[in-house]
Backbone as a chain_set.jsonl record, in Angstrom:
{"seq": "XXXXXXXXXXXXXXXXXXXXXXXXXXXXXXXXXXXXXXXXXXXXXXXXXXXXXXXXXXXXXXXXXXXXXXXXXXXXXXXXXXXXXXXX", "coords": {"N": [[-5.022, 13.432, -3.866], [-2.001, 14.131, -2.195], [1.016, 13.183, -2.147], [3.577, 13.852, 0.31], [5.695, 13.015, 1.926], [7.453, 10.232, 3.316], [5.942, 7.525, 4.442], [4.569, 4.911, 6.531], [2.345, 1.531, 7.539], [1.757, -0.99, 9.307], [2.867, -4.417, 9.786], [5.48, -6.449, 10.027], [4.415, -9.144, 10.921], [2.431, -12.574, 10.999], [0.159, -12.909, 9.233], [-0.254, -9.949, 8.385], [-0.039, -7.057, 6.999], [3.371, -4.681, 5.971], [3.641, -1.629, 4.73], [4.799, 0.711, 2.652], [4.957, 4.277, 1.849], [6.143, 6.637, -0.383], [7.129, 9.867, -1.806], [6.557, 10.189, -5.354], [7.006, 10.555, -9.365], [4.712, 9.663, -10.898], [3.337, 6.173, -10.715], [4.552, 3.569, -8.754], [4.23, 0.298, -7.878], [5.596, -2.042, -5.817], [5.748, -5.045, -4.693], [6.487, -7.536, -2.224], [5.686, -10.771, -0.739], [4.31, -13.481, 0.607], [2.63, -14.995, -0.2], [2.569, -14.671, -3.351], [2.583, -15.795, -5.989], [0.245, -16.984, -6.34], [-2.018, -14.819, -5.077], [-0.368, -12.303, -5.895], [-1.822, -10.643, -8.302], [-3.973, -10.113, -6.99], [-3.403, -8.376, -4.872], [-1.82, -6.534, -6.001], [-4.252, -5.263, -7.437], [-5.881, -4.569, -5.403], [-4.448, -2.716, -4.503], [-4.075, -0.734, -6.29], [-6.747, 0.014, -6.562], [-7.454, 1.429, -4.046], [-5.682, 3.563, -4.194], [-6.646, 4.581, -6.362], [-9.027, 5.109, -5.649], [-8.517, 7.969, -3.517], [-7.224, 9.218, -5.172], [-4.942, 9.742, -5.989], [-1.707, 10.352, -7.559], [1.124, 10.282, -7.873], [3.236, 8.281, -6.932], [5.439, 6.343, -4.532], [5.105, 2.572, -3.755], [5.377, 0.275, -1.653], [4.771, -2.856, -0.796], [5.069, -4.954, 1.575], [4.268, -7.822, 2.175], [2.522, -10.702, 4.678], [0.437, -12.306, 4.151], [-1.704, -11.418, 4.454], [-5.237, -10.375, 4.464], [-7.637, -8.972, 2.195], [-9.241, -6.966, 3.089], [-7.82, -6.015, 5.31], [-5.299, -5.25, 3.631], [-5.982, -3.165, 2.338], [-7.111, -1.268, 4.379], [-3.834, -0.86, 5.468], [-3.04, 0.464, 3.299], [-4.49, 2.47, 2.982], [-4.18, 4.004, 5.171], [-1.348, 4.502, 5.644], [-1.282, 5.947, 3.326], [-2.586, 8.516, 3.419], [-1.402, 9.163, 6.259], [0.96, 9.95, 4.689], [0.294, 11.771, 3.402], [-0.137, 14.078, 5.258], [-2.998, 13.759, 6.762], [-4.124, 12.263, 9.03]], "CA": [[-4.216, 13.459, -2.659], [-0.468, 14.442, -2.559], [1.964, 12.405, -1.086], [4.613, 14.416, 0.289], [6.854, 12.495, 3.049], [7.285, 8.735, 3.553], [5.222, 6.736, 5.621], [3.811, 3.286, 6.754], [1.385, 1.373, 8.321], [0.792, -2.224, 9.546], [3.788, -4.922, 10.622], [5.84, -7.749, 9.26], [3.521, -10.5, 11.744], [1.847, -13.406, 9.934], [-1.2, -12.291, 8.179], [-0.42, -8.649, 8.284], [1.549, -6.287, 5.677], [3.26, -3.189, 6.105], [2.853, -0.802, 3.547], [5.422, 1.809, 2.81], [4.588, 5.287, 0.533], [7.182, 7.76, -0.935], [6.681, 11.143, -2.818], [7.613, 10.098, -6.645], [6.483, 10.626, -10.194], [3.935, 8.764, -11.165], [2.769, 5.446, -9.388], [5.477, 2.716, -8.812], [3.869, -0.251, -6.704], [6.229, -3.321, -5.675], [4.737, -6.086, -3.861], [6.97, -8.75, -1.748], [4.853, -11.07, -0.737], [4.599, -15.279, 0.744], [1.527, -15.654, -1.248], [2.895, -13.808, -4.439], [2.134, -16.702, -7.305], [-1.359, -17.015, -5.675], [-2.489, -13.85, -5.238], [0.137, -10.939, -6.536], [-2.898, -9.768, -9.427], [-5.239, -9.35, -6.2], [-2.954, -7.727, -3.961], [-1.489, -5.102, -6.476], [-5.278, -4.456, -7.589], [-6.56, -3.635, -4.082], [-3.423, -1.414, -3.729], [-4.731, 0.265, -7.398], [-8.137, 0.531, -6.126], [-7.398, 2.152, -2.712], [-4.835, 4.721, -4.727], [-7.949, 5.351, -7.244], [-10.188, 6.148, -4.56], [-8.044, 8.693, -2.925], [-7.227, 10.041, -6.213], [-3.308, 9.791, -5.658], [-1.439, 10.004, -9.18], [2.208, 10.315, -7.809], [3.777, 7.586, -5.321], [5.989, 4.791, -4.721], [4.293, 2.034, -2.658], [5.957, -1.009, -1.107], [3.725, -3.549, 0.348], [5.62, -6.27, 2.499], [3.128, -8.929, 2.699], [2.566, -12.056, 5.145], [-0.401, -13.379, 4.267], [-2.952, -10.665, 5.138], [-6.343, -10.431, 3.805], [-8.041, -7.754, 1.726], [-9.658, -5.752, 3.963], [-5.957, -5.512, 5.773], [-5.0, -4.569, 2.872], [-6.777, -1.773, 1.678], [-6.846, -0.749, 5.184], [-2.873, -0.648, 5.53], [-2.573, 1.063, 2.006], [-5.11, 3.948, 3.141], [-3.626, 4.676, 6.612], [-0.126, 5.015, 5.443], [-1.214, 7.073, 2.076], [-3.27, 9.387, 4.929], [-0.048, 9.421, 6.673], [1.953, 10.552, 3.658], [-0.472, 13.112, 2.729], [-0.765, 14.685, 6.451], [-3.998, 13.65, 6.709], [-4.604, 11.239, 9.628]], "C": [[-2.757, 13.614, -3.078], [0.286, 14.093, -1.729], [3.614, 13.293, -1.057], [5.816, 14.062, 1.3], [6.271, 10.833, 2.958], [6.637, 8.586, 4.615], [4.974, 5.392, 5.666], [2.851, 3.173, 7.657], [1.422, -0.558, 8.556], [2.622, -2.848, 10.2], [3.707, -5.877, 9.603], [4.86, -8.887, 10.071], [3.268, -11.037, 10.538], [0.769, -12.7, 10.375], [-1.22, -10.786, 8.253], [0.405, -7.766, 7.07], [1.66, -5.03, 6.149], [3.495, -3.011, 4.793], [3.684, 0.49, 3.707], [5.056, 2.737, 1.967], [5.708, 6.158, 0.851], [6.448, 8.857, -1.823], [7.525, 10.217, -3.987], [6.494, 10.463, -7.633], [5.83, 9.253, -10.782], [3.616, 7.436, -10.313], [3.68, 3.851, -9.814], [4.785, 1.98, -7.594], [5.157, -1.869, -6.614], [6.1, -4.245, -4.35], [6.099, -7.229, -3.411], [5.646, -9.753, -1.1], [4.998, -13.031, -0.298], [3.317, -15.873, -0.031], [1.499, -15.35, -2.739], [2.472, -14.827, -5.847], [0.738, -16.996, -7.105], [-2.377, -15.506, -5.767], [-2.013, -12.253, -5.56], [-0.92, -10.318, -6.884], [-3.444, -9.252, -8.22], [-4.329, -8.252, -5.285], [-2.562, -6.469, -4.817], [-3.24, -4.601, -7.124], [-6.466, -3.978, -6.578], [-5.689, -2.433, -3.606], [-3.63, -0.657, -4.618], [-6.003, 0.591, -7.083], [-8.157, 1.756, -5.284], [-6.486, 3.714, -3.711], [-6.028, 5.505, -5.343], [-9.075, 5.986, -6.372], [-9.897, 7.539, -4.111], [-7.67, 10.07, -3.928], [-5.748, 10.216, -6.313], [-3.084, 9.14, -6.784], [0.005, 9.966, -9.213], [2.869, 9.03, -6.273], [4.557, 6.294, -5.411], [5.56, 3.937, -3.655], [5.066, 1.052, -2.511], [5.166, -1.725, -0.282], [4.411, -4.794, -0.039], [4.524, -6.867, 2.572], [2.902, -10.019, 3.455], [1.267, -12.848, 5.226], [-1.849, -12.545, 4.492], [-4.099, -10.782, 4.206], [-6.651, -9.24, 3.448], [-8.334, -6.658, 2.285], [-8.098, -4.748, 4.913], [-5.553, -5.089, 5.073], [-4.641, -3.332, 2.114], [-6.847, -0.809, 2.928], [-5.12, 0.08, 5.471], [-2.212, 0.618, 4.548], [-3.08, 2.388, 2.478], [-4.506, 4.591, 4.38], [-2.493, 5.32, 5.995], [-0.179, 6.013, 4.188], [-1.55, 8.551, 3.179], [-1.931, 10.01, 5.732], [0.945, 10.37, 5.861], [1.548, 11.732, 3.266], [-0.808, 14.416, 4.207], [-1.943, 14.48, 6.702], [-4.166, 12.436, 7.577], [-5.313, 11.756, 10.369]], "O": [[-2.366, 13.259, -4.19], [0.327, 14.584, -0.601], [4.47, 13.374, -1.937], [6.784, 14.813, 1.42], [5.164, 10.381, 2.666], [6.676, 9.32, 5.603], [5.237, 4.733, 4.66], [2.43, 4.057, 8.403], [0.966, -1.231, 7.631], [3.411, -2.131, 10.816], [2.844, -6.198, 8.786], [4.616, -9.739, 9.217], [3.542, -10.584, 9.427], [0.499, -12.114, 11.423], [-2.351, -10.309, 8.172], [1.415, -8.111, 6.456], [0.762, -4.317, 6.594], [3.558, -3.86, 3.903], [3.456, 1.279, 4.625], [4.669, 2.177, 0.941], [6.156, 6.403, 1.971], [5.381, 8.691, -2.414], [8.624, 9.686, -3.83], [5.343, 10.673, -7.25], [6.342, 8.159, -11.021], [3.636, 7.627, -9.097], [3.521, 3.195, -10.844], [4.645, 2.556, -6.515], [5.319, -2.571, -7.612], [6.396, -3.951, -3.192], [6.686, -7.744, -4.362], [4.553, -9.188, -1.071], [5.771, -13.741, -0.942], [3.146, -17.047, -0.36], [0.521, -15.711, -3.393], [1.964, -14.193, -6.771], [0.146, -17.308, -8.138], [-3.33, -15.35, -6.531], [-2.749, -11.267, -5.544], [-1.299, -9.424, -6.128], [-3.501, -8.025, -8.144], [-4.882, -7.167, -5.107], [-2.941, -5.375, -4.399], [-3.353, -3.381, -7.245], [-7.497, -3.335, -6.774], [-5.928, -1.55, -2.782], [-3.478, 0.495, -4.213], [-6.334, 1.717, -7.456], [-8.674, 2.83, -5.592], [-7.004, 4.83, -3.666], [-6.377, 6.647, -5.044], [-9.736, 7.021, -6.452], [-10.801, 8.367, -4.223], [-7.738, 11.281, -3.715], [-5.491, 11.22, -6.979], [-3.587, 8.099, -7.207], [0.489, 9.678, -10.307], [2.833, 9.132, -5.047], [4.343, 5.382, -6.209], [5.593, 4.451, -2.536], [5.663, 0.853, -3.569], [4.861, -1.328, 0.843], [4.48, -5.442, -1.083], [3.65, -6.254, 3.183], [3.171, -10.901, 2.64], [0.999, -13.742, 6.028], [-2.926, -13.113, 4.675], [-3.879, -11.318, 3.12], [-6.176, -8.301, 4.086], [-7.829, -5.556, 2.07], [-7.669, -3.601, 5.037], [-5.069, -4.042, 5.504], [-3.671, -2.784, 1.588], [-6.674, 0.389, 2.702], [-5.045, 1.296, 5.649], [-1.313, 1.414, 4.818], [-2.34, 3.371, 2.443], [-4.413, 5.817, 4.419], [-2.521, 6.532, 5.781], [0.741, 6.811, 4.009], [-0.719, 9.384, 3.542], [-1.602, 11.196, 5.731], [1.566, 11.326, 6.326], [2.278, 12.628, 2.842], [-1.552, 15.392, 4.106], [-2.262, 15.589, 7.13], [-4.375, 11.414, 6.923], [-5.984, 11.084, 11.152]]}, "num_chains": 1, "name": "protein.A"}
């Protein structure tokens, strides 16, 4: 997949994250986060999963976090990549 314009997906609320993507070289992810000493590892390796699925090898990702759960997650990450790629 080829990410060629910024996008997002989801909301600052509690338990939700948005999820920003950029066109860049190579794959830059940076995680804010209120659960970040708890679960950072899981949250940046559902946002490496979802990338690996899609097959996306260029992107900068920003995922705002408040608490959301995996499935939100992986959900948020794929909409807004979808988004970035024209593809919704």
């Amino acid at each position: 997949m080829n990410i060629i314009r910024t996008a997002a997906c989801g909301t600052l609320e509690s338990s939700d994250a948005l999820i920003t993507v950029a066109p860049g070289d190579g794959l830059q992810i940076s995680i804010q986060s209120v659960v970040l000493r708890q679960f950072g590892a899981q949250i940046e390796a559902s946002v490496r999963d979802v990338l690996r699925e899609l097959e996306v090898t260029g992107a900068i990702i920003t995922v705002e976090d408040r608490g959301a759960v995996d499935c939100v997650l992986r959900a948020r990450c794929e909409t807004a990549l979808r988004r970035a790629a024209k593809e919704e």
